[in-house]
N, C-alpha and C positions, 0 to 999 in steps of 0.2 A: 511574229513572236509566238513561241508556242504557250498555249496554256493550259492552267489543270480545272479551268470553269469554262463551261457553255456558255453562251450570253445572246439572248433574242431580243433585238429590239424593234417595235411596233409601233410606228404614227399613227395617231387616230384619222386622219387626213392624208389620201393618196398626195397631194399636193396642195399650195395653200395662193391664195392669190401674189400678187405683186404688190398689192395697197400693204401686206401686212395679215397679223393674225393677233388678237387681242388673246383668244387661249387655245393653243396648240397640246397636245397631250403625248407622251412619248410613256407607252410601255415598255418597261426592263425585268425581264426575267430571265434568270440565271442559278446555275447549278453546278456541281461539282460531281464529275461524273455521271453516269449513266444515268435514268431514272429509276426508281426500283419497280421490279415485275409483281411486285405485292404487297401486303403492308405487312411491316415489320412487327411485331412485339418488342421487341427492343429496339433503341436510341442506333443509328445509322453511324457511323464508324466517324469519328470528325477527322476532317481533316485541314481547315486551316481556323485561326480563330481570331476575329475581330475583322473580320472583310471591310477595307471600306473601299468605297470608289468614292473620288475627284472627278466633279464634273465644271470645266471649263468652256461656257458657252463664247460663239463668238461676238462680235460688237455690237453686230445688228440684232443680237437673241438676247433674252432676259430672262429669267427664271423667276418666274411669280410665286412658287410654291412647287413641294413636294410634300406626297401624299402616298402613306403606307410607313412609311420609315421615318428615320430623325435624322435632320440632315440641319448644319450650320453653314452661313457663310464666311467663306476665310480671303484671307490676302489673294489665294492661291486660286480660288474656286469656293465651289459648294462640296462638301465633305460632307458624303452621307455616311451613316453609321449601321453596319449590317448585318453585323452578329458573330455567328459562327458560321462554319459550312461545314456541313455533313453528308458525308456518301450518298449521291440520288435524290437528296431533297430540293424540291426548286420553290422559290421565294419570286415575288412581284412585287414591283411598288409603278409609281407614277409619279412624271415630273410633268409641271407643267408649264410650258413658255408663253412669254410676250413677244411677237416677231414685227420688226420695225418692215419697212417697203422696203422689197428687193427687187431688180432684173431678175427676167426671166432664166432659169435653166437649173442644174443642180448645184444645191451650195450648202459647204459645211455649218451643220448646224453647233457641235461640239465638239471637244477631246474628252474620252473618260477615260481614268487612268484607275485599275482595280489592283489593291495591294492591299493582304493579310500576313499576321503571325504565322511562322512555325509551330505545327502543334507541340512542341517540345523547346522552342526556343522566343527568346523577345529580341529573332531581327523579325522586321518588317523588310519581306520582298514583294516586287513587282509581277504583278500575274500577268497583267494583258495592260496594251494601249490601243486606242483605236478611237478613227477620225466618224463622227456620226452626221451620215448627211441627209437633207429632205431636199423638195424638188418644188420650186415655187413655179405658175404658168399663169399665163395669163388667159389659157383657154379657157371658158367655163363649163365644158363640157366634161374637162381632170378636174377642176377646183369644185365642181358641182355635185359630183357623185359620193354615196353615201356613204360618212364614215364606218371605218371596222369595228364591225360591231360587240368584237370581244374587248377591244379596248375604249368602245361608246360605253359598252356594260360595267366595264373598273371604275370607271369615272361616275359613274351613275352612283353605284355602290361604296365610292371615298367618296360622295358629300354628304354620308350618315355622321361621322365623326364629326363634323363641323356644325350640323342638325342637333346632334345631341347636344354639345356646347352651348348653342344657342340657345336652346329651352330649357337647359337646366340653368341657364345666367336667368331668365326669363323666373323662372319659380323663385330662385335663392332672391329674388328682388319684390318679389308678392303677386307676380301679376301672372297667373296662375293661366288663365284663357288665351294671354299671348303666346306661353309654354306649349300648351294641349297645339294650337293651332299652329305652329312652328312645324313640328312633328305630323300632323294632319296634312298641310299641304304635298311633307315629300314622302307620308305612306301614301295617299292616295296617288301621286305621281306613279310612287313603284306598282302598287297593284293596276294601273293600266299597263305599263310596260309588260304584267304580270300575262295580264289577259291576251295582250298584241302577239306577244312574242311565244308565248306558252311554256316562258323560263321558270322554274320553280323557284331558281336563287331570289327573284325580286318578291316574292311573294312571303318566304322564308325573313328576307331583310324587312318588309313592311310588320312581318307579326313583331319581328324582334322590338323593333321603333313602338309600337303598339302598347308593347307591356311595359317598356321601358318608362312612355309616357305616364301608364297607368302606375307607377312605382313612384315616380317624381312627385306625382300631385296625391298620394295616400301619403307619403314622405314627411312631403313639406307641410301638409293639413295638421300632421302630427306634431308638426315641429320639431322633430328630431333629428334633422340632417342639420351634419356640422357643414357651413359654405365650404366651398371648394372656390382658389381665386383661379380661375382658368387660364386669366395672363401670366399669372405667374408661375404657371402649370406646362404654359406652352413656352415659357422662353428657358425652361432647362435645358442649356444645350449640352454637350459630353466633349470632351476634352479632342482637340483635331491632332493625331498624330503627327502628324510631318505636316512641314507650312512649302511656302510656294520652292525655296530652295531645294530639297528632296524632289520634288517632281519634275522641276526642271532640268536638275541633271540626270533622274532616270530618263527623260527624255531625247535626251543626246546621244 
């Protein structure tokens, strides 16, 4: 099928054993058109709007979470929600799996099914479909080798939102030191990976965590932060387009 979006996808694992994988990582990035040769001053030209992808794992895959976007689950799938799309912009997120025991060899891990608005109109068409596979072995010499380390590093840097979460439930509750040291554990994590790798992004994400900490606990001292209920912060979900009937006949 032809389409008007790029779409790169990236296991963090060449291959995953036979027993199973408790978290498997799948980078998706994708874009609409080229990428641009420079940065723009002005907003890149839209061209569709409300992207979402359908992703339909299969029996033996589970999807633990996704991380970077807002994604619900439906009758049909997990319906994630992607925004707009704009001339040469590309976007990333991560999903990530629970893999039950498989036999050895290549096996579909999903269906994602990517469908946006007309910029000028409310049908929703179908942009792309397509079968997403990984490759389980029981060698250990494929299952042993070291993850890809751009999408080792996505992953490293989506467990800051979860970190934040954490420590700021930790202050809004009084306990001020379990906060600080929430946050402590996974800057100093990032500044080794800082020092190993000679990456500046981890270094950059440790300051950010850093002051943030230092904000929570001058904050909360003061007493002037209103709570924030983070459950009920994270289960706003956005309304799913089309349920499993739409996708199954665009399917056919």
């Amino acid at each position: 099928m032809s389409s008007s979006l790029d779409v790169f996808y990236t296991w963090n694992r060449e291959a995953i054993p036979v027993s199973g994988e408790n978290s498997l990582f799948l980078l998706i990035e994708w874009r609409s058109g080229p990428p641009a040769k420079r940065q723009l001053k002005t907003q890149p030209k839209l061209l569709f709007r409300e992207v979402e992808l359908l992703i339909k794992p299969e029996k033996d895959m589970q999807i633990k979470a996704v991380h970077g976007v807002r994604a619900k689950e439906s009758d049909a799938g997990w319906v994630i929600g992607l925004g707009n799309a704009h001339k040469g912009k590309t976007k990333s997120f991560l999903l990530e799996f629970e893999v039950s025991s498989q036999s050895p060899g290549k096996k579909p891990a999903c269906s994602a099914y990517w469908s946006a608005l007309k910029t000028k109109q409310d049908q929703r068409i179908l942009l792309r479909r397509e079968q997403i596979n990984m490759l389980v072995s029981a060698h250990f010499g494929v299952i042993g080798r070291e993850p890809d380390p751009r999408v080792h590093k996505y992953v490293i840097l989506s467990q800051s939102t979860v970190i934040m979460k954490q420590s700021l439930r930790a202050f809004e509750r009084g306990r001020s030191e379990e906060g600080k040291e929430i946050i402590k554990r996974h800057t100093d994590g990032l500044l080794i990976l800082a020092a190993r790798t000679g990456d500046v992004e981890y270094y950059r994400e440790a300051h950010i965590l850093s002051r943030l900490c230092l904000y929570y606990e001058q904050t909360h001292e003061k007493s002037c932060y209103d709570p924030v209920d983070v459950e009920e912060e994270q289960s706003l979900g956005f309304q799913v387009s089309y349920g499993k009937d739409y996708y199954d006949k665009e399917a056919k």
